[in-house]
C-alpha positions, 0 to 999 in steps of 0.5 A: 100572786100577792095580796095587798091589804086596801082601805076604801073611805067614802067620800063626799063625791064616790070613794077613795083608796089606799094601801097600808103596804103601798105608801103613795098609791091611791085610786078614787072612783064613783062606785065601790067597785069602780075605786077597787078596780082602779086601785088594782090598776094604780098598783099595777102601775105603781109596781111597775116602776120599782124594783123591790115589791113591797111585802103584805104585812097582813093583821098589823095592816088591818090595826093600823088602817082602823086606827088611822080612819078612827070615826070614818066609814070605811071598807077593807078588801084585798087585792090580788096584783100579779106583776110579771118580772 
């Protein structure tokens, strides 16, 4: 099972995620906990549709993710994704 790197900001009415490694696949939820469940279920589904998974990148994910959300309040998790091929 892969671990991919997701970035949750918070936002003016929950929370919203994404993934550095994943372009494209984004969740929102009220909750923390509900945005992180709804991002695993995004990425799921976002697998589904292509054939070649992209690869977690690790640290450099991390760096660009704080970067990129400079001044925002955000939070990094993982998330375990286990696609059956």
């Amino acid at each position: 099972m892969d671990k991919y790197l997701i970035v949750v900001e918070k936002s003016d009415t929950g929370f919203s995620a994404y993934s550095p490694d994943v372009w494209g696949c984004i969740a929102t939820g009220e909750t923390l906990e509900e945005t992180v469940e709804n991002m695993r279920s995004a990425l799921i589904f976002h697998f589904q549709d292509i054939t070649s998974l992209p690869q977690p990148r690790g640290i450099d994910s991390y760096l660009d993710a704080l970067r990129e959300s400079e001044g925002e309040e955000f939070y990094l998790t993982h998330i375990g994704v286990g696609i059956l091929t």
